[in-house]
mmCIF file as gemmi writes it, N, C-alpha and C atoms, coordinates in Angstrom:
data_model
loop_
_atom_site.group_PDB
_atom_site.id
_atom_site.type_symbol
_atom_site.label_atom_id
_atom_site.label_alt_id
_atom_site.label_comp_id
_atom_site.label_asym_id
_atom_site.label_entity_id
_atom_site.label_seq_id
_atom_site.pdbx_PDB_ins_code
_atom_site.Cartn_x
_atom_site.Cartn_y
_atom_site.Cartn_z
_atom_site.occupancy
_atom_site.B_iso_or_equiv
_atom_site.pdbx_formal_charge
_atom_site.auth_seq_id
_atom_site.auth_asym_id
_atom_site.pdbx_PDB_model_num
ATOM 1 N N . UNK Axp A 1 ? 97.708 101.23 151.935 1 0 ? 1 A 1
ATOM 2 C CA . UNK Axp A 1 ? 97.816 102.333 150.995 1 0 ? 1 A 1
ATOM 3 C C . UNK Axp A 1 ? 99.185 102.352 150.328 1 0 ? 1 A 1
ATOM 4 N N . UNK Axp A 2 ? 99.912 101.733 151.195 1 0 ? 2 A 1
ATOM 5 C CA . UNK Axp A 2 ? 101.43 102.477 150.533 1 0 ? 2 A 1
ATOM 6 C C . UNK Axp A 2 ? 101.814 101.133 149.546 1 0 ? 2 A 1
ATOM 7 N N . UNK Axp A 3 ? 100.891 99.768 149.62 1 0 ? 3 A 1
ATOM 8 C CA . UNK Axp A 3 ? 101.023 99.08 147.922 1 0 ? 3 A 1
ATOM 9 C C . UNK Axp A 3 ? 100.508 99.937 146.981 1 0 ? 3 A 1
ATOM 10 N N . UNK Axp A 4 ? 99.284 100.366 147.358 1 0 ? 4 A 1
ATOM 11 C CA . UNK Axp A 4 ? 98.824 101.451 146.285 1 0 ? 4 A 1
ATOM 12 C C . UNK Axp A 4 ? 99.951 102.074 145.428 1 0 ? 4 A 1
ATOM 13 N N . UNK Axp A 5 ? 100.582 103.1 146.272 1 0 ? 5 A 1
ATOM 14 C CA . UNK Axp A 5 ? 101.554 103.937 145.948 1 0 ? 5 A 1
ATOM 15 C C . UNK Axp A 5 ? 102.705 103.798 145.07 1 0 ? 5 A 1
ATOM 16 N N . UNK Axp A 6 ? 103.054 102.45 145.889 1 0 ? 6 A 1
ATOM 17 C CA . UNK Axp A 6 ? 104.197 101.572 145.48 1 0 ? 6 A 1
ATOM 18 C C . UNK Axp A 6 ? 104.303 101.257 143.994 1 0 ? 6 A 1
ATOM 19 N N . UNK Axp A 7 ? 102.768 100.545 143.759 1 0 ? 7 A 1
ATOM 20 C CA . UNK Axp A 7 ? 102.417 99.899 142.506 1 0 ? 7 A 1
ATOM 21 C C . UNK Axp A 7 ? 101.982 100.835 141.162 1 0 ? 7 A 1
ATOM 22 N N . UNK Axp A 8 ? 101.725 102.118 142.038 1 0 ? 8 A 1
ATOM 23 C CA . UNK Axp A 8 ? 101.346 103.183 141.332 1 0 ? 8 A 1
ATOM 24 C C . UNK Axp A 8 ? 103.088 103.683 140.686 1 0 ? 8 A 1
ATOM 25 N N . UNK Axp A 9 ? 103.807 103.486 141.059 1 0 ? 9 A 1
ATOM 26 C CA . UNK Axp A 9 ? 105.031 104.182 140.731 1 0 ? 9 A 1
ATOM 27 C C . UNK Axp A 9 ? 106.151 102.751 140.306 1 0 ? 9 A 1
ATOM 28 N N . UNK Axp A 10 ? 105.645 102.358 139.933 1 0 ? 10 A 1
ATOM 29 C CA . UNK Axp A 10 ? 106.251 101.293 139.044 1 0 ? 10 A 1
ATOM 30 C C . UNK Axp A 10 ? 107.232 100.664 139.784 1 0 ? 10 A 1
ATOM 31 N N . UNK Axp A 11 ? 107.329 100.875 141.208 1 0 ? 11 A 1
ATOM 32 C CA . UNK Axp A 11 ? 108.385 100.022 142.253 1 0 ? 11 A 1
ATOM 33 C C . UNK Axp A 11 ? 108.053 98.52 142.369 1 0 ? 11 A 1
ATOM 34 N N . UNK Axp A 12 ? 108.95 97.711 142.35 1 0 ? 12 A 1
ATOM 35 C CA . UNK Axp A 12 ? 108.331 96.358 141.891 1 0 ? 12 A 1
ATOM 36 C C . UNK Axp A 12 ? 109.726 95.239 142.977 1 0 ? 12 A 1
ATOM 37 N N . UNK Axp A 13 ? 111.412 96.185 142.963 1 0 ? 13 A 1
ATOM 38 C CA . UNK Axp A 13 ? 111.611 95.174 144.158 1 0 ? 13 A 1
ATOM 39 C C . UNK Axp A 13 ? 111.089 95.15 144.745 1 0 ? 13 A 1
ATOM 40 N N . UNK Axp A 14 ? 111.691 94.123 146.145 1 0 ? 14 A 1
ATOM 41 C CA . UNK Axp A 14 ? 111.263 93.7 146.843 1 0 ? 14 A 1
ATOM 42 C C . UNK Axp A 14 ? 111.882 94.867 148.162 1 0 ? 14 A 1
ATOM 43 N N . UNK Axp A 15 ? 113.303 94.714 148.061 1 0 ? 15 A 1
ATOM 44 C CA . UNK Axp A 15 ? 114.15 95.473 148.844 1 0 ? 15 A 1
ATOM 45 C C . UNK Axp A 15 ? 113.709 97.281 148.751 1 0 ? 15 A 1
ATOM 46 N N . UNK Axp A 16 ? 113.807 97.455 147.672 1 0 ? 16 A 1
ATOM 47 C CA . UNK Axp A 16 ? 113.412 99.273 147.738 1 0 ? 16 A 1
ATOM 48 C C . UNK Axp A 16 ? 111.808 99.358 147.766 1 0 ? 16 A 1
ATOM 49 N N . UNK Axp A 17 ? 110.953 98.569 147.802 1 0 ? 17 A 1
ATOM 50 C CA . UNK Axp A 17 ? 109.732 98.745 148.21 1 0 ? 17 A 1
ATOM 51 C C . UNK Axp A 17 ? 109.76 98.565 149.977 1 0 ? 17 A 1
ATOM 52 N N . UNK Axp A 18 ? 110.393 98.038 150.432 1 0 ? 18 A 1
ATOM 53 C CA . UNK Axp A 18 ? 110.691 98.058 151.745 1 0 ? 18 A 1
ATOM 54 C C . UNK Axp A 18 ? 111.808 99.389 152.435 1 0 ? 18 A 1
ATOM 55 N N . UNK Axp A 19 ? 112.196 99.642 151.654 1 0 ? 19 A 1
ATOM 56 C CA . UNK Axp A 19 ? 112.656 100.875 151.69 1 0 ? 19 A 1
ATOM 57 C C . UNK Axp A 19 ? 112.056 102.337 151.646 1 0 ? 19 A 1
ATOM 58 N N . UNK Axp A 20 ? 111.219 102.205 150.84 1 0 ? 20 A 1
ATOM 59 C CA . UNK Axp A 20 ? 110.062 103.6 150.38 1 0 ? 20 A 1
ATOM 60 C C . UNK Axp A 20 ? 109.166 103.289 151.695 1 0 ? 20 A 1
ATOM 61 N N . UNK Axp A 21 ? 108.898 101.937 152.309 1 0 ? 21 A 1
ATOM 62 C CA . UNK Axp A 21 ? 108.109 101.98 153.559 1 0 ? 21 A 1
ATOM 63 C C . UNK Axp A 21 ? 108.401 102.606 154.728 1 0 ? 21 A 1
ATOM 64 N N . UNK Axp A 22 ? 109.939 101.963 154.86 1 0 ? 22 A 1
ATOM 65 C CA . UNK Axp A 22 ? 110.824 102.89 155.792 1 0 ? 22 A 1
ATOM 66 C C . UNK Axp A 22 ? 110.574 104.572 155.534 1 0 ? 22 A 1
ATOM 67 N N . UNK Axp A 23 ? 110.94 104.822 154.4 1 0 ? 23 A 1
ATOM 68 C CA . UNK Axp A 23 ? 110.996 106.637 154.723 1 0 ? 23 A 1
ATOM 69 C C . UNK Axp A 23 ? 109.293 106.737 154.88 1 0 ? 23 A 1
ATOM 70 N N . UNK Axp A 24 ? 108.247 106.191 154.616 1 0 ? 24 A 1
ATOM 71 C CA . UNK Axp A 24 ? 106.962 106.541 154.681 1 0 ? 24 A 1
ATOM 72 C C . UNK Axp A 24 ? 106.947 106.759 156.443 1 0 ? 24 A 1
ATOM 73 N N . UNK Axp A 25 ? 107.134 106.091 156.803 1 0 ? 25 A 1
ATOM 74 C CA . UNK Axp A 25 ? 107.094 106.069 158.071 1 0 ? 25 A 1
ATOM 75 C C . UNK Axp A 25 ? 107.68 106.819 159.239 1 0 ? 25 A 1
ATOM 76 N N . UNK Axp A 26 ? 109.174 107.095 158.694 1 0 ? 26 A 1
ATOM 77 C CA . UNK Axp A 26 ? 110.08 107.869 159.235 1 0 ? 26 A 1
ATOM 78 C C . UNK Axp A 26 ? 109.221 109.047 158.88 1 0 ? 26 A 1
ATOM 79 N N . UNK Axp A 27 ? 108.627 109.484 157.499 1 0 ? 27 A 1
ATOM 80 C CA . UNK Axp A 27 ? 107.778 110.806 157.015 1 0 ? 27 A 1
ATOM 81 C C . UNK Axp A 27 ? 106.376 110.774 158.29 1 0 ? 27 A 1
ATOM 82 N N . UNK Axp A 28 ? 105.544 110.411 158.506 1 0 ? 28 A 1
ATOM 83 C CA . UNK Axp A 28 ? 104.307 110.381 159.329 1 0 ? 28 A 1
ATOM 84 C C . UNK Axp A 28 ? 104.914 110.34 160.557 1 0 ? 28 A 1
ATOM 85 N N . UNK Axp A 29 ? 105.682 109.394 161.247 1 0 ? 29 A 1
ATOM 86 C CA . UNK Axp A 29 ? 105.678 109.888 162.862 1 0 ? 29 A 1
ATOM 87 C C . UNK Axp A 29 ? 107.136 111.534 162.722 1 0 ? 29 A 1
ATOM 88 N N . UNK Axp A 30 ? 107.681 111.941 161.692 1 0 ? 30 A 1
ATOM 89 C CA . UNK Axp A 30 ? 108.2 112.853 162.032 1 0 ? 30 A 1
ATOM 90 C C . UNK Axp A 30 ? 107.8 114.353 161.591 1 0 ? 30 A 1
ATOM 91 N N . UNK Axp A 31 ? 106.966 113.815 160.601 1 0 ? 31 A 1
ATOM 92 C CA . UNK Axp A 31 ? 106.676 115.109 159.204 1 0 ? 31 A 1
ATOM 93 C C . UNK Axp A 31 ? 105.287 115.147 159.298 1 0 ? 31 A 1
ATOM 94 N N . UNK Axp A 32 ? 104.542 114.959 160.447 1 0 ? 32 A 1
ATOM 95 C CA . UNK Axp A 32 ? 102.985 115.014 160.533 1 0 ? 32 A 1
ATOM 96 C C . UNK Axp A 32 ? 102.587 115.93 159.234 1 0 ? 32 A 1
ATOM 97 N N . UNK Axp A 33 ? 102.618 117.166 159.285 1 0 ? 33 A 1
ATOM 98 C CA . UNK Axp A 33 ? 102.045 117.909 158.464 1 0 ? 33 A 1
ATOM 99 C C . UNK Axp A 33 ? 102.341 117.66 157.06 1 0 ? 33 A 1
ATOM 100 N N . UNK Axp A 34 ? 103.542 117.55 156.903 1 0 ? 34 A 1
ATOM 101 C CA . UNK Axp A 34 ? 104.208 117.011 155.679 1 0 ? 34 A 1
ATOM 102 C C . UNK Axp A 34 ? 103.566 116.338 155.017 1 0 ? 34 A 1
ATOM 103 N N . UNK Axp A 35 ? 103.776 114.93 155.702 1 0 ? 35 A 1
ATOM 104 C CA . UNK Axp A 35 ? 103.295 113.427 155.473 1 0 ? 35 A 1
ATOM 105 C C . UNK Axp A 35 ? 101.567 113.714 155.069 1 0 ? 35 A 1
ATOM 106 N N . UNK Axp A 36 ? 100.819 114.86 155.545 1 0 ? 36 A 1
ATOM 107 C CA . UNK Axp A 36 ? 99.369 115.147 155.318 1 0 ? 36 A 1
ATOM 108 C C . UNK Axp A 36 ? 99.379 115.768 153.994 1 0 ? 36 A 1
ATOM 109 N N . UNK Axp A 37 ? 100.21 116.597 153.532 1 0 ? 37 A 1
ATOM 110 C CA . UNK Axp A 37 ? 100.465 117.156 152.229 1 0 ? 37 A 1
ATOM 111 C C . UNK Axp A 37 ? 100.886 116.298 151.455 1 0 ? 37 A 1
ATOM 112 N N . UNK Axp A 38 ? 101.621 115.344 151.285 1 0 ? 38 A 1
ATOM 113 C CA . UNK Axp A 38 ? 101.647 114.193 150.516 1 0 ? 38 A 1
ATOM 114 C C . UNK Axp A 38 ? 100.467 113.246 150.01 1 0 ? 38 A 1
ATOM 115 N N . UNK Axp A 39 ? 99.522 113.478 151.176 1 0 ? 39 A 1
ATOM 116 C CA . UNK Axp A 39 ? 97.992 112.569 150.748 1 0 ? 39 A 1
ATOM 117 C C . UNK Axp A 39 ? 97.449 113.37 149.314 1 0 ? 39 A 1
ATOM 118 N N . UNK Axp A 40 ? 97.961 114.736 149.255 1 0 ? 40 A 1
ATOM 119 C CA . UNK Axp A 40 ? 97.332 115.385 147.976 1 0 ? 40 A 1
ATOM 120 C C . UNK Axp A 40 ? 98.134 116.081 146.729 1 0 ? 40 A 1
ATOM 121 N N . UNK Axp A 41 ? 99.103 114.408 146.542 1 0 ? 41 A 1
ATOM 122 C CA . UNK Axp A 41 ? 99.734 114.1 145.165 1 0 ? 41 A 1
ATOM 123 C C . UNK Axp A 41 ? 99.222 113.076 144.711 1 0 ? 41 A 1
ATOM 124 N N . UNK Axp A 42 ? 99.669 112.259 143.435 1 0 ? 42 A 1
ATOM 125 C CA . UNK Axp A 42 ? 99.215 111.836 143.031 1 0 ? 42 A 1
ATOM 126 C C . UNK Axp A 42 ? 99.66 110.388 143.581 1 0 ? 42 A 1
ATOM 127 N N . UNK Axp A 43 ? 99.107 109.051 144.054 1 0 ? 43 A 1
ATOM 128 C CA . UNK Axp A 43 ? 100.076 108.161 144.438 1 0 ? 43 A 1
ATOM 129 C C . UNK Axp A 43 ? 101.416 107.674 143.565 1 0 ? 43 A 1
ATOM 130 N N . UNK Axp A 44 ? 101.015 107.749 142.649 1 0 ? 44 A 1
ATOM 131 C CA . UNK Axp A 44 ? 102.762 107.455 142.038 1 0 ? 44 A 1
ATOM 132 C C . UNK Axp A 44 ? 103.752 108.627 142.722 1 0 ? 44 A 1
ATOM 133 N N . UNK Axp A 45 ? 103.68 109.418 142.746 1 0 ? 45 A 1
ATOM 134 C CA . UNK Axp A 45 ? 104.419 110.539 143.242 1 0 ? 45 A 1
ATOM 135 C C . UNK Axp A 45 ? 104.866 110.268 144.768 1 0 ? 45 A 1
ATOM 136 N N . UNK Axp A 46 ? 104.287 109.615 145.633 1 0 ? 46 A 1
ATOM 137 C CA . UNK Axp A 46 ? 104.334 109.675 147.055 1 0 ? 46 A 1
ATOM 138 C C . UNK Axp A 46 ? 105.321 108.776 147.382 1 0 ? 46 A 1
ATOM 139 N N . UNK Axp A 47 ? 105.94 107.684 146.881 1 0 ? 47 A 1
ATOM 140 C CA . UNK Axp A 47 ? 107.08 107.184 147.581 1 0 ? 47 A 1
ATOM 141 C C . UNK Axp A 47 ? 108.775 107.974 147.386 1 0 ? 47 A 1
ATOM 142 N N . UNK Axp A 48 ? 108.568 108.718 146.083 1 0 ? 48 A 1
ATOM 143 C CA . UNK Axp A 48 ? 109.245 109.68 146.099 1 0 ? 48 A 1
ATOM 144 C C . UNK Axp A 48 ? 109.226 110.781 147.238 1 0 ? 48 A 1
ATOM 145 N N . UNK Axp A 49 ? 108.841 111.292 147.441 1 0 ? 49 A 1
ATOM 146 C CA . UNK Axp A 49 ? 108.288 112.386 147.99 1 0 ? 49 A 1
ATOM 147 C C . UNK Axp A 49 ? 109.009 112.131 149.563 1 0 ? 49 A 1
ATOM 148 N N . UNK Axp A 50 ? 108.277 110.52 149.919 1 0 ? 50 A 1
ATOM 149 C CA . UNK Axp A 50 ? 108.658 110.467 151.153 1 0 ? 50 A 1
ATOM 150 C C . UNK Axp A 50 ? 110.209 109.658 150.744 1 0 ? 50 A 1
ATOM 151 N N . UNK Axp A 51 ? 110.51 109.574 150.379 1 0 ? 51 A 1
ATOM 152 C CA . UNK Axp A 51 ? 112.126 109.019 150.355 1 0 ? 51 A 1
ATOM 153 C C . UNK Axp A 51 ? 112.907 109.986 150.258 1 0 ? 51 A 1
ATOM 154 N N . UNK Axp A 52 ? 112.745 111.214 150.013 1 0 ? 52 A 1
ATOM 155 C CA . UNK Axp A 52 ? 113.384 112.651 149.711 1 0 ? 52 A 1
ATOM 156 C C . UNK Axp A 52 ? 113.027 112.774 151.911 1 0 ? 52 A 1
ATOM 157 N N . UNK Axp A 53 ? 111.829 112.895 151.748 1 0 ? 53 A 1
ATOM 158 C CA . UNK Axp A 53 ? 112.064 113.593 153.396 1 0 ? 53 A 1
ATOM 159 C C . UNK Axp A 53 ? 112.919 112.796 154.548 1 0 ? 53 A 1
ATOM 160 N N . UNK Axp A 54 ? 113.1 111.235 154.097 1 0 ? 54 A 1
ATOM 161 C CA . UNK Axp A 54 ? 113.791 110.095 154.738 1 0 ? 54 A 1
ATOM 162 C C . UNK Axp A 54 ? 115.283 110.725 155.11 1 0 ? 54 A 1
ATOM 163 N N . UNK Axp A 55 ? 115.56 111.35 153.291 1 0 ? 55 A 1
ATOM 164 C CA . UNK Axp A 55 ? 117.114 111.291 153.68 1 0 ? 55 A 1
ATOM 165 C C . UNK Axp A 55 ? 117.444 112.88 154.07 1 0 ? 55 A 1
ATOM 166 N N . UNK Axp A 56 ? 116.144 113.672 153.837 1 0 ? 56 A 1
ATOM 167 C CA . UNK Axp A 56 ? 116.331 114.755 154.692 1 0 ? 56 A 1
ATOM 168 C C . UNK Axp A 56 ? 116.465 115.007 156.032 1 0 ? 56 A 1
ATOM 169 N N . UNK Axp A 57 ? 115.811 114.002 156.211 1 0 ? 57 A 1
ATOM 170 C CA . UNK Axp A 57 ? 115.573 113.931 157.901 1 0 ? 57 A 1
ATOM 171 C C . UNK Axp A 57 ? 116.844 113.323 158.268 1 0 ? 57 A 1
ATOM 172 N N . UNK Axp A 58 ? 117.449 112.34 158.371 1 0 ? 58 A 1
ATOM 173 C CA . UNK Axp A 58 ? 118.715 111.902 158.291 1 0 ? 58 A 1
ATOM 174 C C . UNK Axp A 58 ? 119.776 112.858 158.353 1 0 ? 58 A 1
ATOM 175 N N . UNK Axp A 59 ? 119.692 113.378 157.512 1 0 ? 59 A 1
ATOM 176 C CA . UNK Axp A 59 ? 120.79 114.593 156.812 1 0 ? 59 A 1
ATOM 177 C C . UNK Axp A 59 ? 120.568 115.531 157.954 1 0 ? 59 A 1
ATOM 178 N N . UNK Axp A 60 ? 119.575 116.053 158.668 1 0 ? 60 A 1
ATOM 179 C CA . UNK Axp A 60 ? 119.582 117.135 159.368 1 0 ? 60 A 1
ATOM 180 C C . UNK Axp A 60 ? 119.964 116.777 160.427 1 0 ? 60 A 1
ATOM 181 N N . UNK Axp A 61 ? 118.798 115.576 161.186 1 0 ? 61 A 1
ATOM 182 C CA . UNK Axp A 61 ? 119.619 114.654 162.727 1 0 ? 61 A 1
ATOM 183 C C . UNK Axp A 61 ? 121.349 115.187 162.678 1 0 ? 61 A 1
ATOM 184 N N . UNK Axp A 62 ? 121.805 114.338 161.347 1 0 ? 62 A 1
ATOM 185 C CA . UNK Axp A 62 ? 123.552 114.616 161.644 1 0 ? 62 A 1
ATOM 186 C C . UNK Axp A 62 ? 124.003 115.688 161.714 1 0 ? 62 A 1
ATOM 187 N N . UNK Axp A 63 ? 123.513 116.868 161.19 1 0 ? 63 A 1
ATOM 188 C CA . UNK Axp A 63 ? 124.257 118.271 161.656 1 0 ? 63 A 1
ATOM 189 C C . UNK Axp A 63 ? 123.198 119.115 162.611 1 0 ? 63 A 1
ATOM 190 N N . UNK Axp A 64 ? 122.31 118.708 163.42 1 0 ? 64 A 1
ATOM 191 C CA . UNK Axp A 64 ? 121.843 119.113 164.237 1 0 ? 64 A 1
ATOM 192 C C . UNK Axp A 64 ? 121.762 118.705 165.485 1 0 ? 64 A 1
ATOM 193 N N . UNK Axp A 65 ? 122.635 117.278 165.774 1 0 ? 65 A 1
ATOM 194 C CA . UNK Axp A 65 ? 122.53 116.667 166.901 1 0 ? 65 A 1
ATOM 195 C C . UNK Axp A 65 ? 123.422 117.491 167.746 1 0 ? 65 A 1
ATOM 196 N N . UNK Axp A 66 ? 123.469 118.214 168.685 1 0 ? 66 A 1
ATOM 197 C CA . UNK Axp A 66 ? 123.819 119.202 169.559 1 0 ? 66 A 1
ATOM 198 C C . UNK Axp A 66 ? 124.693 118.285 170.981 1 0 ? 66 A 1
ATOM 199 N N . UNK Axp A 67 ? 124.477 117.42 170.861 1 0 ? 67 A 1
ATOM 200 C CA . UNK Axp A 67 ? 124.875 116.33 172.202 1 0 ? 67 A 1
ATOM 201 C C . UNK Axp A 67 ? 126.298 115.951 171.628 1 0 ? 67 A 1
ATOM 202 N N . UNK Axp A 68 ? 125.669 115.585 169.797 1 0 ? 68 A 1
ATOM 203 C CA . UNK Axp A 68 ? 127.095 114.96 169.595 1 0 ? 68 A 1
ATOM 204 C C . UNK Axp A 68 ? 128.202 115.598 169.236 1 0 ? 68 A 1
ATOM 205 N N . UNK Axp A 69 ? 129.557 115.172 169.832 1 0 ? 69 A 1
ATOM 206 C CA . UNK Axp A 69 ? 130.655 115.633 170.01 1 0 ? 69 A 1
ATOM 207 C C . UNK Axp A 69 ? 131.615 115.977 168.554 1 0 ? 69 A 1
ATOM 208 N N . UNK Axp A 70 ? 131.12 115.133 167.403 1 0 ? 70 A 1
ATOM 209 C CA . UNK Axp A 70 ? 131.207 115.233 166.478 1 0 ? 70 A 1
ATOM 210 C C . UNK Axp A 70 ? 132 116.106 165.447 1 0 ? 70 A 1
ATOM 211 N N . UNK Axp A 71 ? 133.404 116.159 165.181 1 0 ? 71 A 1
ATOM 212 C CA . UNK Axp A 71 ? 133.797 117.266 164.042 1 0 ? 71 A 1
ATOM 213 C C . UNK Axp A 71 ? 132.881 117.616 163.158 1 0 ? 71 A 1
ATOM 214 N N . UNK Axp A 72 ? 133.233 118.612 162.073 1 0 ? 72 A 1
ATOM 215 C CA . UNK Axp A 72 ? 132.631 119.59 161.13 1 0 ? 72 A 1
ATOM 216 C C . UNK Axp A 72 ? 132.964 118.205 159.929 1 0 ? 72 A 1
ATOM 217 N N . UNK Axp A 73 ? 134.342 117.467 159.832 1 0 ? 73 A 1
ATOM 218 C CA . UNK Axp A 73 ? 134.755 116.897 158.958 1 0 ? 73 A 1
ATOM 219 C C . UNK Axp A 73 ? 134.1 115.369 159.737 1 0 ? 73 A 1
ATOM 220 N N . UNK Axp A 74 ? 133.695 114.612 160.6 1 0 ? 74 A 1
ATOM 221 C CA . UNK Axp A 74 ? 133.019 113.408 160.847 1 0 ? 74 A 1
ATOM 222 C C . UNK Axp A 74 ? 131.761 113.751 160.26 1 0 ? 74 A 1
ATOM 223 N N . UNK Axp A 75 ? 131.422 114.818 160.305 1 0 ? 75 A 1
ATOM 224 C CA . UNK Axp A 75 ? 129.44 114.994 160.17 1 0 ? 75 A 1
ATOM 225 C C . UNK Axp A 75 ? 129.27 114.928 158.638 1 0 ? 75 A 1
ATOM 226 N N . UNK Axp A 76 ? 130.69 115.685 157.689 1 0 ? 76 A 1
ATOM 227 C CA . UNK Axp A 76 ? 130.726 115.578 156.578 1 0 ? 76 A 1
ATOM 228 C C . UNK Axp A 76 ? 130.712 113.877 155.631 1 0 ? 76 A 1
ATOM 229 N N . UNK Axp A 77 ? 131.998 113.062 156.78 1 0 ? 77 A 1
ATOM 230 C CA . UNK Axp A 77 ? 132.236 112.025 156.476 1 0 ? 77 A 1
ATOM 231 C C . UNK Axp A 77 ? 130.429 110.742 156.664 1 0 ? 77 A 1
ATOM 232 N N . UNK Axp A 78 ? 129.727 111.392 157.301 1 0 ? 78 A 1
ATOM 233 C CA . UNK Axp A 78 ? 128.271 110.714 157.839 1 0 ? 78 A 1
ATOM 234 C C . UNK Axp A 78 ? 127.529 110.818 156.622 1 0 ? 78 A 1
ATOM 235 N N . UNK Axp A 79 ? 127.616 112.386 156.257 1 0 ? 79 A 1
ATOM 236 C CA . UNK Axp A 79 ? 126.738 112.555 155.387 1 0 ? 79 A 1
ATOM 237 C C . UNK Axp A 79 ? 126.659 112.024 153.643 1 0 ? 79 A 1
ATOM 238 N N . UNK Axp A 80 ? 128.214 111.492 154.103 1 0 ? 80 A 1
ATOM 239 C CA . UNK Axp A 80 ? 129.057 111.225 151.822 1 0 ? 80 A 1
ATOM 240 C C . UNK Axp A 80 ? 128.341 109.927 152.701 1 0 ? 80 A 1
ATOM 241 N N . UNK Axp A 81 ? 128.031 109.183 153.852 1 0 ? 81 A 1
ATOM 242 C CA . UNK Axp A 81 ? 128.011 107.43 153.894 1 0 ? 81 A 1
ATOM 243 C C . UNK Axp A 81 ? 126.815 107.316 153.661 1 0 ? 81 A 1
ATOM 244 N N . UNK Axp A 82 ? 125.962 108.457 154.293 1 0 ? 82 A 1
ATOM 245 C CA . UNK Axp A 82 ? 124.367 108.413 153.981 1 0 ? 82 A 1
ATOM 246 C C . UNK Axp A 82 ? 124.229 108.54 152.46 1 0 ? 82 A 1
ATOM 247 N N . UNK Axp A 83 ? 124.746 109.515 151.444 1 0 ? 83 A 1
ATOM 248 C CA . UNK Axp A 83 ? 124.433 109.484 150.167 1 0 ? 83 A 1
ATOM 249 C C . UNK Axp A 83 ? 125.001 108.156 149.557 1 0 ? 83 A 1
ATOM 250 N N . UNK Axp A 84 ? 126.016 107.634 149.898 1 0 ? 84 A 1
ATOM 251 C CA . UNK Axp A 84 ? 126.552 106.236 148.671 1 0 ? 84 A 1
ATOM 252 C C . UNK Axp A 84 ? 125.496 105.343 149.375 1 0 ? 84 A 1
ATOM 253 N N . UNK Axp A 85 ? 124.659 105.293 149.824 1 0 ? 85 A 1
ATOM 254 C CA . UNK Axp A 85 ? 123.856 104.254 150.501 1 0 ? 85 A 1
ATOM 255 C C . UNK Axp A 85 ? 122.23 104.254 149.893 1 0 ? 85 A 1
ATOM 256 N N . UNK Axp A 86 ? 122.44 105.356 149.148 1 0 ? 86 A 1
ATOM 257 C CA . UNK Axp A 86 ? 121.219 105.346 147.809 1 0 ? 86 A 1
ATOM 258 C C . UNK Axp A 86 ? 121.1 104.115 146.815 1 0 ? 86 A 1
């Protein structure tokens, strides 16, 4: 399905089509319900969709991980490495 999607949304590397797989995936085993609300867009729309919840999910892990020892200013510094990595 997710060539469908892929091909539906004009994604054509090689590298960020392997990428939109990654957040698809990271979206279904984390975003069950989510990832079920996504079945009812349009497929061009859906690798978006799940690449937004990828780096949401990401984004939250780092200021919600409770174990880690982490400054206010490291979690900040995580989060500028996660965005230049778009």
């Amino acid at each position: 399905m997710i060539k469908i999607e892929l091909d539906a949304a004009g994604v054509r590397d090689p590298e960020l089509r392997d990428a939109y797989r990654q957040c698809r995936t990271i979206n279904a085993q984390h975003g069950k319900t989510f990832y079920l609300a996504t079945r009812l867009l349009a497929p061009r729309q859906r690798p978006a969709v799940h690449a937004l919840y990828g780096f949401a999910r990401f984004a939250d892990d780092i200021l919600d991980d409770l174990a880690d020892r982490a400054t206010v200013e490291q979690r900040a510094e995580r989060l500028q490495q996660l965005s230049t990595r778009l």
